[in-house]
N, C-alpha and C positions, 0 to 999 in steps of 0.2 A: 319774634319769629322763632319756630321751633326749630331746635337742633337736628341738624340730618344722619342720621347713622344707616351706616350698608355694612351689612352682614353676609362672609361668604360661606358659599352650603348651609345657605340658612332659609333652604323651606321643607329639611326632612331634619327633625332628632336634636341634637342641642343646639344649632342654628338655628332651627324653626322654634323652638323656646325662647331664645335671646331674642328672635326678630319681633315674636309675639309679647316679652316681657319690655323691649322697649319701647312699642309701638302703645301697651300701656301707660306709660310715663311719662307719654306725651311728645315721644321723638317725633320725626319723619322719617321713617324707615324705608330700604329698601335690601330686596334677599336677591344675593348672586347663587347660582346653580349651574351645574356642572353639564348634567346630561339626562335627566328623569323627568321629563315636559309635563308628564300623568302627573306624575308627586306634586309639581313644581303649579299645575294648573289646579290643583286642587288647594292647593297653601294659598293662594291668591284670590280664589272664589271666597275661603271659608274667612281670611282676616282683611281682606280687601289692600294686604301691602303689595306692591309694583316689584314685580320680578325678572330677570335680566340673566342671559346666559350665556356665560361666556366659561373658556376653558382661564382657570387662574395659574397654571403652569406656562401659559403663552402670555411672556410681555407684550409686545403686541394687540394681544387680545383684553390685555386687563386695560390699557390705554383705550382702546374705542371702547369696552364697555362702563370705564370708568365717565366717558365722555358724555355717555349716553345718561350714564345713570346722575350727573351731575346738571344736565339738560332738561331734564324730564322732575326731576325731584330738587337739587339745591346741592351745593358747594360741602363736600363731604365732612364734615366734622369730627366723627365718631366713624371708627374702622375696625371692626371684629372678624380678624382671617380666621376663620374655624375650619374653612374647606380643608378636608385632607383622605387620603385613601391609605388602605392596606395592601401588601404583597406576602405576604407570611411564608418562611420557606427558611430555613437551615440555612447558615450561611454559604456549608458546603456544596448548596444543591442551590442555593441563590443565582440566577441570572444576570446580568448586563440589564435586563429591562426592568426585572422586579424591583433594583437597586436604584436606578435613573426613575421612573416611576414615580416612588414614593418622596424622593428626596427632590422634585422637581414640585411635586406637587404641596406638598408639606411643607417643604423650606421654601424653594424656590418663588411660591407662589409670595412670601413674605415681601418681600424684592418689587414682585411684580406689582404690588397693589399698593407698597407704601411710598414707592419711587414716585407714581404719578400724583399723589396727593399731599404728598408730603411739603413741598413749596406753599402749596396753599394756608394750609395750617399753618406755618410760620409767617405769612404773610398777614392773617387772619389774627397770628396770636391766641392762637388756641386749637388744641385736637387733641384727639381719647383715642388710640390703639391699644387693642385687647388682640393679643394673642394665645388663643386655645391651645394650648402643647398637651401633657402626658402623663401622668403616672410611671408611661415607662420612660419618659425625656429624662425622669429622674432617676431612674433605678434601672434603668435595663429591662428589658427581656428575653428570654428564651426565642427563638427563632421569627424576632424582629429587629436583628441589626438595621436594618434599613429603616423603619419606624421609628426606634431609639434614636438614631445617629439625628434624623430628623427633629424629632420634637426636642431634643436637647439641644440642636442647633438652635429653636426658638427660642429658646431660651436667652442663651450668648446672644443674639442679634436684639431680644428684647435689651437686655442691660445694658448695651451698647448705645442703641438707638435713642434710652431714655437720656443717657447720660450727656448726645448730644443736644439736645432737644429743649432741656430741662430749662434753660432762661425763656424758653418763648412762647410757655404755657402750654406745653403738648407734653402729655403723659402716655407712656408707651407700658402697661403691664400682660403680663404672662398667669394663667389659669392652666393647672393641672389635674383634670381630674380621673379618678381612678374609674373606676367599674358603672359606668353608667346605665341605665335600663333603655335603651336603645335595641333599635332593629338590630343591629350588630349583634349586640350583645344577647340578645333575646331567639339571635338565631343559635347560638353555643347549646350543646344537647344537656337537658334538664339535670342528665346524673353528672357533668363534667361541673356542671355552677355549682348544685348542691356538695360536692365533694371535694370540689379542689381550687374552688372561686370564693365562696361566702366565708367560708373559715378564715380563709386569710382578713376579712373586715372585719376589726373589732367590733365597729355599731351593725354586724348583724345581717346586713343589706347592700342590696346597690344603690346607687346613688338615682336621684331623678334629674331630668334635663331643666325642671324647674330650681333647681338647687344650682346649678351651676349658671342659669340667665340669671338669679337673681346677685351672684357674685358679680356679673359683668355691668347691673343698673349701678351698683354699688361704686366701681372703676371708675365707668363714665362720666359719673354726677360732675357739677360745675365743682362742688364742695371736695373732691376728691384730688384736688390740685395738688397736694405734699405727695401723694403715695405714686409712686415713680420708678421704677427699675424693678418692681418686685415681683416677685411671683408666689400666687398664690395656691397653698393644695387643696383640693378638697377632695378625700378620697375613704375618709371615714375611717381615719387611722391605721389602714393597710400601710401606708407609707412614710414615717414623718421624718423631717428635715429639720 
């Protein structure tokens, strides 16, 4: 029987690439989404994977859609949190909500989605959590404390998680990637990338959403059972560690 992997915010940008790269390899996939029905109905027509939307900042909400999605598809195996948003803003000019926000949905959502499957997989003896974090989890940025503080939290909760975990066959790693060719990113205005974005990447480029699903086949394989607590960059030597 095929392994089951559910991917969150995974039917627009580098979740629809991991849902699409694992669903080649023969998984049973399933893409959680936040709140874009059009994107989301359209991800579903053109790969034929099973889509489920649930907000992942509400526990709650990731427990019945966890329920749902383990009803309808099979007993979660394989967990890639990539769901996450931006509030960008000066910290001096930062808000109460932009800060709750991002760290609710980013970190928080960690919590929500690992809490309910996590029994399972120990149960099972076996599970692959991938947690998509940052470029800037590692290095900071400029007027995203709240982003930062986030993706570096996934970090710490990855290392932690694996370290409990490690006797019972569930591998929990961390993916950072820098500058990806995303809607996000593809909305930043032409002379801001060309002048003050690419320069900083030695190789030249942004990265593709197919470069970084294909890190995450790589994770999850059965053969990938040593590699555990760690975090991987790929950001095209903007960054190294």
């Amino acid at each position: 029987m095929s392994r089951v992997a559910l991917v969150t915010g995974g039917t627009r940008g580098i979740g629809a690439a991991i849902a699409k790269a694992l669903k080649k390899e023969g998984y049973k996939v399933a893409a959680n989404y936040g709140g874009n029905d059009e994107a989301a109905a359209k991800f579903k027509a053109e790969t034929g994977i099973p889509v489920f939307k649930w907000d992942v900042s509400n526990y709650d909400a990731c427990v019945e859609g966890l329920k749902k999605v383990e009803a309808e598809v099979g007993p979660i195996d394989i967990l890639v949190n990539n769901a996450g948003i931006t509030r960008d803003a000066m910290f001096h000019k930062m808000t109460p909500d932009h800060w709750n926000a991002v760290i609710s949905t980013n970190l928080g959502s960690l919590f929500n989605m690992c809490r309910p499957v996590i029994e399972g997989m120990r149960a099972r003896k076996f599970g692959r959590i991938v947690n998509i974090s940052s470029i800037n989890g590692q290095k900071g940025q400029m007027g995203q404390t709240n982003y930062s503080a986030a993706k570096a939290g996934e970090i710490g909760f990855t290392k932690a998680l694996a370290q409990e975990n490690a006797k019972v066959g569930i591998t929990v790693n961390a993916i950072c990637p820098g500058y990806i060719n995303t809607e996000m990113v593809q909305a930043v205005p032409k002379d801001v990338l060309e002048k003050n974005i690419l320069p900083q990447i030695p190789v030249g480029r942004l990265g593709e959403p197919d470069e970084i699903a294909r890190c995450v086949v790589f994770l999850v394989a059965d053969g990938a059972g040593f590699i555990t607590g760690s975090t991987m960059t790929v950001n095209g030597a903007q960054y190294i560690v």
